[in-house]
N, C-alpha and C positions, 0 to 999 in steps of 0.2 A: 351216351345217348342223352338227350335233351327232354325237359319237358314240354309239352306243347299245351299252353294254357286257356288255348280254344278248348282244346279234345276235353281237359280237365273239367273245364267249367261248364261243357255239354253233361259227361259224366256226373260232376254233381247236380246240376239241374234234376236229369231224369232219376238220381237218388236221392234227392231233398221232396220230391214229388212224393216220391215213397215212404220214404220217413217221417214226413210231415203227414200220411195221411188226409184226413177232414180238414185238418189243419192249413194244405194246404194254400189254398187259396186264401187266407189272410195273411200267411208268410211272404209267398210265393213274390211280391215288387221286394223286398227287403233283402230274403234271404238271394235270389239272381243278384240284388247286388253286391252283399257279402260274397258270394262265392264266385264273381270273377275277379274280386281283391284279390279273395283266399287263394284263387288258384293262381292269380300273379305273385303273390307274394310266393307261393312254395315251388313256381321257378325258380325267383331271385335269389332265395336262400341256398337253392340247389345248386346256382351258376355259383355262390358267392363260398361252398363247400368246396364245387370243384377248382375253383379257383385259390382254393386255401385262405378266403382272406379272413375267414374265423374256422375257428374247430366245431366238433361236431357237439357238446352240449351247447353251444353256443347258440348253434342252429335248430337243436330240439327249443332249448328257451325262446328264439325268437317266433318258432313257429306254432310254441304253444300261446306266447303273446295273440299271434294272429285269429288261432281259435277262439282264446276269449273275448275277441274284440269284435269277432263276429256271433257268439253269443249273445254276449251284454247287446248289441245293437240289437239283433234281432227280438229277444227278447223284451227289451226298452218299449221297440216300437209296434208291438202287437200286446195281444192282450193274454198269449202264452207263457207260461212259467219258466224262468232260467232250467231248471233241471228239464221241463219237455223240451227245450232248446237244445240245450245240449246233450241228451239224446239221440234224436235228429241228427244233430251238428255230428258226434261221431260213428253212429250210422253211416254217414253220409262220407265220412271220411275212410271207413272200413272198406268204402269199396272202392277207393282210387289206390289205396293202402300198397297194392302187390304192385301195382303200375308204375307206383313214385316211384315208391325204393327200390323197386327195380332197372327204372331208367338211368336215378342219381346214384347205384352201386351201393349207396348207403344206407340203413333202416332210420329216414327221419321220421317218417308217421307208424 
C-alpha cells in the first residue's frame, strides 16, 4: 500500500488546527507549508524503504531530519517557542502515526 500525500496533508492540517489551538491562526500559512513537504517527504522515504534503496534507521534519520526542519521553520517564523512547535509538530504526527506504518508495513513514525 502507498502513501497518499494529499489524504496525509489534509490529515495534518485538520490536526495542526488542533494542536496549535489559539495558536493557530499565526502558524496556520507556515505550518500548511511544512506539512505538505512533511507529508511529501514521508512518501518518498516510504517508496525509497520499499524499494530498498536505504535501510530502515536510515529512514527514521531522514525522517526525523524532516521533523526538525519543520520545527526550526515554523518556529523561526512565528513568534511561538521551539518546544510549543514541537509539541504541535508531534501531536500532529501521532495521529497519521497508525496510517503510515501501516500503509509502508514498517514502524517509521
Amino acid at each position: 500500500m502507498s502513501i497518499d500525500a494529499d489524504q496525509l496533508f489534509g490529515q495534518m492540517v485538520t490536526a495542526g488546527a488542533q494542536a496549535f489551538g489559539t495558536g493557530w491562526a499565526e502558524v496556520e500559512k507556515f505550518a500548511k507549508l511544512e506539512f505538505k513537504t512533511l507529508a511529501q517527504r514521508i512518501k518518498e522515504i516510504g517508496e525509497g524503504l520499499a524499494m530498498n534503496d536505504f535501510d530502515m534507521p536510515t529512514g527514521k534519520l531522514l525522517m526525523a531530519m524532516q521533523v526538525n526542519t519543520a520545527i526550526a521553520a515554523i518556529a523561526g517564523a512565528t513568534t511561538l517557542f521551539q518546544l510549543a512547535v514541537e509539541a504541535a509538530i508531534n501531536a500532529v504526527l501521532a495521529t497519521i502515526k497508525d496510517a503510515v506504518n501501516t500503509a509502508l508495513g514498517v514502524e517509521l513514525l
